[in-house]
C-alpha positions as CSV (number, residue, x, y, z in Angstrom):
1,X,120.3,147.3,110.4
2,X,118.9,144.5,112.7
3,X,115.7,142.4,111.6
4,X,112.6,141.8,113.4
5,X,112.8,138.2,115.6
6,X,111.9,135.2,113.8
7,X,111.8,137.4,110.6
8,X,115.3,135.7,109.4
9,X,119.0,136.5,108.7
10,X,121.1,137.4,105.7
11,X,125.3,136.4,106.1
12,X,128.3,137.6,103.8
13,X,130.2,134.2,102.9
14,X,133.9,134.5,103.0
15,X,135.9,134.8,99.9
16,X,135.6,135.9,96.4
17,X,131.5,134.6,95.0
18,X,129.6,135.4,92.6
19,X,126.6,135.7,95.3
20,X,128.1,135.9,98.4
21,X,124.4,136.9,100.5
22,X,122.8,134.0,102.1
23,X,119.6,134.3,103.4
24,X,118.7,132.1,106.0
25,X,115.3,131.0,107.8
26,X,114.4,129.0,111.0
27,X,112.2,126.0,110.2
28,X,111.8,124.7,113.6
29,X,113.2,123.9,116.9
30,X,114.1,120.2,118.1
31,X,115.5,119.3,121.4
32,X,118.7,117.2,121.3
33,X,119.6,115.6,124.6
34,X,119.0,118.8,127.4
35,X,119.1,121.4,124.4
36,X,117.1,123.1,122.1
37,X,119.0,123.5,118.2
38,X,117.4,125.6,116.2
39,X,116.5,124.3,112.4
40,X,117.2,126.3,109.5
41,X,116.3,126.4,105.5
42,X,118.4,128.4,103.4
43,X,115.9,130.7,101.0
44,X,118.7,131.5,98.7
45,X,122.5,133.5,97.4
46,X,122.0,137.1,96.3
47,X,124.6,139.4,94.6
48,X,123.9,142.0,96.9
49,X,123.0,142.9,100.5
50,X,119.7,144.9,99.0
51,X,118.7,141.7,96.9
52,X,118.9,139.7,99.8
53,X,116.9,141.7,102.0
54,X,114.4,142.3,99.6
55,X,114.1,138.6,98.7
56,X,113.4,138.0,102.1
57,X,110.5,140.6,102.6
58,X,109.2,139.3,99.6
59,X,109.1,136.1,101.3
60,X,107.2,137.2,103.7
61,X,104.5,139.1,101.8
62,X,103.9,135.9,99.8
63,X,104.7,133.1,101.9
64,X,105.9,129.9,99.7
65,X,107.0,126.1,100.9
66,X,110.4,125.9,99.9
67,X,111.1,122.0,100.1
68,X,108.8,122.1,96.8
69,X,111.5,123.0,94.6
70,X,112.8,119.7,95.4
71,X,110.0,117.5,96.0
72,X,110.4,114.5,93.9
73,X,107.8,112.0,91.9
74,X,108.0,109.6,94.9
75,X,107.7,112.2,97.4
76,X,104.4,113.8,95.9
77,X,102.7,110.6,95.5
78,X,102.8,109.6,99.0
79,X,101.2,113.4,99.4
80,X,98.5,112.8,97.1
81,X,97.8,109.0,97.6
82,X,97.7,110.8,101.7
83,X,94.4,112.8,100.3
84,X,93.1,111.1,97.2
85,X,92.9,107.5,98.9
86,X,90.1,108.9,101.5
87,X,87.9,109.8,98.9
88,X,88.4,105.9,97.2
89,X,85.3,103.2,98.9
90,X,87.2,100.8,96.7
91,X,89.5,98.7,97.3
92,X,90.4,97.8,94.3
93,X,90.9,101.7,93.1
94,X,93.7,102.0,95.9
95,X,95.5,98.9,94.2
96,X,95.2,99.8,90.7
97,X,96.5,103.3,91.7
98,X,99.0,101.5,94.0
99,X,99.8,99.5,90.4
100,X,100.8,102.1,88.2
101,X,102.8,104.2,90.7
102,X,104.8,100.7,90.9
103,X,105.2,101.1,87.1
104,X,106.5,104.4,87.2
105,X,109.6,103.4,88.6
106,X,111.5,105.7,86.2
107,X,109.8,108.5,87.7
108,X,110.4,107.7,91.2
109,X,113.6,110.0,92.0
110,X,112.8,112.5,90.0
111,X,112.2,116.0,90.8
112,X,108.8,116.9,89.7
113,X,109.5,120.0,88.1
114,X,111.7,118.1,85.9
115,X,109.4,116.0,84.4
116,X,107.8,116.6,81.0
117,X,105.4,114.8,78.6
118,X,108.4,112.7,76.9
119,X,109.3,111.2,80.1
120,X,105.7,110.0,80.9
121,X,105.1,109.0,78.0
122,X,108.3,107.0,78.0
123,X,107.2,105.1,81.2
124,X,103.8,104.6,79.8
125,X,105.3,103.0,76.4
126,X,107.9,100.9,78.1
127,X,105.7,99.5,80.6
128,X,105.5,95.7,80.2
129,X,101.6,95.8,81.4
130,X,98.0,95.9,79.7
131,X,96.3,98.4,78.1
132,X,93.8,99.0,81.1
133,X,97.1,99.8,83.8
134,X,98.7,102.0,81.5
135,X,95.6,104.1,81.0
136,X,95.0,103.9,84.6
137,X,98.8,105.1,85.1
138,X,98.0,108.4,82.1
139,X,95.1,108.7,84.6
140,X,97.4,108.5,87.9
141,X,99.7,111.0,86.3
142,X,96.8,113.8,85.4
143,X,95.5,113.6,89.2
144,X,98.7,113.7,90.7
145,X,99.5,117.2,88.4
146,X,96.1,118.3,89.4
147,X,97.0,118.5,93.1
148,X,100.8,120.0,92.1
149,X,98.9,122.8,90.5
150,X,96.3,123.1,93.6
151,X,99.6,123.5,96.1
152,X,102.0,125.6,93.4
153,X,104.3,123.0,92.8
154,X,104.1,123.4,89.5
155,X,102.5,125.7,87.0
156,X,101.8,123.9,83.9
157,X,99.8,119.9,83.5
158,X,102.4,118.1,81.4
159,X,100.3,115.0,82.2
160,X,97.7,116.7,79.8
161,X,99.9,117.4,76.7
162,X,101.0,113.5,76.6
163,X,99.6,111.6,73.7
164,X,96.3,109.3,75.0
165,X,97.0,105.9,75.3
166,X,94.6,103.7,72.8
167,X,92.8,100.8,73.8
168,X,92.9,98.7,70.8
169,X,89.6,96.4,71.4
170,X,89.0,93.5,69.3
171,X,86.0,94.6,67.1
172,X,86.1,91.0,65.2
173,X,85.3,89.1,68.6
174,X,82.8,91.7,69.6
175,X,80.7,91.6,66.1
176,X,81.0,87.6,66.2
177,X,79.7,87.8,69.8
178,X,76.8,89.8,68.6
179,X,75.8,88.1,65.3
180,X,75.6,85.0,67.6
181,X,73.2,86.0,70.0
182,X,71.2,87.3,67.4
């Protein structure tokens, strides 16, 4: 059975596999030198020819990015900080921002759908900063899972089940203030 142009392919990989259907999409075309190479994604290795075929129609009744199954902390920021940063008049919201994405080093190579609570919180705990950058790092965290959930990257807010972090403030210096001016 031959499928529609530009609908996508399904091959039978030699030898003995356990899923031995790729199915095979073309992302693009780019010209190298005085030819055009097509681009391709794989979609995924099915069992059988039918699985395959059907996973591919289903792809195209509900089209989905594929490159977000791999999409890692890094990678997402630079998305969001793209689109959040507009909205920011002030400078010095970029840098904080800028600051505790620099703080979540740990985070950086991760694949997004990896991380869970325990690993922000980790970050959060171990950062060697002030109170005020690692709240603005819980807050960093919460706006970058917003926009996940607005482009289906991921399906739950793990930023959200973390533990708030506490800023401790000196009530002794504050009532001492006070009773002075008084």
């Amino acid at each position: 059975m031959k499928l529609p142009n530009g609908f996508g392919s399904i091959y039978k990989l030699k030898g003995n596999r356990r899923n031995p259907y790729m199915v095979v999409l073309t992302k693009g075309y780019v010209r190298v030198k005085n030819n055009i190479k097509r681009e391709r994604m794989i979609l995924g290795y099915y069992c059988t020819k039918k699985e395959a075929l059907s996973a591919l129609t289903n792809y195209h009744e509900n089209p989905y990015d594929i490159q977000t199954e791999s999409i890692t902390f890094a990678e997402l920021y630079e998305k969001w900080s793209e689109e959040h940063f507009k909205k920011l008049n002030n400078k010095s919201s970029i840098r904080t921002y800028t600051a505790a994405f620099n703080h979540s080093k740990p985070l950086h190579n991760m694949r997004f759908k990896d991380i869970r609570p325990n690993h922000l919180e980790g970050v959060i705990e171990n950062a060697d900063v002030g109170d005020a950058t690692k709240s603005r790092m819980k807050s960093m965290y919460n706006l970058i899972y917003r926009y996940a959930l607005k482009y289906d990257i991921v399906n739950k807010n793990y930023a959200e089940l973390c533990n708030s972090i506490k800023v401790e403030r000196k009530k002794k210096k504050f009532l001492s203030l006070i009773m002075k001016s008084k």
